[in-house]
Each structure stands twice: as C-alpha cells, then as structure tokens.
C-alpha positions in Angstrom: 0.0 0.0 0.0 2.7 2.3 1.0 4.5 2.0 -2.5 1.5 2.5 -4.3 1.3 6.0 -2.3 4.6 6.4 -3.3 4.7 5.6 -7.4 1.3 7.7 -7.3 3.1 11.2 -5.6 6.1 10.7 -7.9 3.8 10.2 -11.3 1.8 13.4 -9.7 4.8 15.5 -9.2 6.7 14.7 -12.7 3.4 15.5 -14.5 3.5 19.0 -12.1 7.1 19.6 -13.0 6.6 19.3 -17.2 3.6 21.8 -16.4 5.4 24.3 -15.6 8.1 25.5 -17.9 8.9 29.1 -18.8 7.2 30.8 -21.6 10.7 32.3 -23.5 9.5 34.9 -25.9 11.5 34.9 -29.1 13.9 37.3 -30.3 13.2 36.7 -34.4 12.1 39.9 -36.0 9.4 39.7 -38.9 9.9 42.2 -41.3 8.2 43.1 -44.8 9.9 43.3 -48.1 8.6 45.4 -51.2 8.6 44.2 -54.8 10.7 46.8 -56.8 8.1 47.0 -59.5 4.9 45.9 -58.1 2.6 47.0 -54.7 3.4 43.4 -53.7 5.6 42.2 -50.3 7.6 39.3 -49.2 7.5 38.3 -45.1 10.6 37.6 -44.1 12.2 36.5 -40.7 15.5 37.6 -39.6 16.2 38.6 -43.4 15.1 35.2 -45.0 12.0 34.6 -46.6 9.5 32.1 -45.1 8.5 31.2 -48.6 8.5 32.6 -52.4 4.9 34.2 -51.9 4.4 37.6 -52.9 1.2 39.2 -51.4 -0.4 42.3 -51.0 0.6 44.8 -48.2 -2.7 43.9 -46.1 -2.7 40.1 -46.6 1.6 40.5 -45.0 0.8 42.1 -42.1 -1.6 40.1 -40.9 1.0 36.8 -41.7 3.4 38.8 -39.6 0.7 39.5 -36.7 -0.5 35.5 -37.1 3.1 34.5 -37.0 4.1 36.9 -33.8 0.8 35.8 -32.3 2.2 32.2 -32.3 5.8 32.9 -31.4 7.7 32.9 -34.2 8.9 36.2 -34.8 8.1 39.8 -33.0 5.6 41.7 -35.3 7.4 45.8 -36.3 
C-alpha cells in the first residue's frame, strides 16, 4: 500500500514539473519586403523569406501579426 502511495506522488509530481516551464518569448524579427516594381511584399524572418509568396501589403501584415501571435517572430 505504501508504495502505491509512493509511485502515485512521484507520477503526480513529474506531470507538475513538465507543467510548468517558462514561456521564452522569441527574439526573431518579422519584417516586410517590397517588390521593386509591383505593390506586392515578401514576409521575411530575420532577413530570409518564409516562402516565395508575394502578397499584398494587407494580406503581410496580418501573416506577420498571425506568425508573432504564435511565437515565431516579433511583429514591427
């Protein structure tokens, strides 16, 4: 009986412990880049592009706020 006791505190104290890890905000930057002939721009992290997508200055910024709003980069 008493080891039960036991195996059940340490099972309920390791679940506790992966609980509670720090939230570490990222240090990424998103930033937008414009297309030299067209009204069109790339999103970019840390100066590389996250794909070969061009879209329209509305559509970027709200992949940059989506992308900061999970974590991935900070939003300008």
């Amino acid at each position: 009986m008493i080891y039960k006791l036991e195996i059940h505190i340490l099972v309920c104290l390791f679940i506790a412990s992966c609980g509670s890890a720090k939230f570490v905000p990222t240090t990424d930057i998103c930033s937008l880049e414009k297309h030299w002939n067209d009204s069109l721009y790339q999103v970019k992290i840390n100066d590389k592009r996250i794909n070969k997508h061009w879209y329209l200055k509305d559509d970027a910024i709200d992949i940059t706020n989506q992308l900061a709003d999970i974590n991935k980069c900070m939003a300008n």
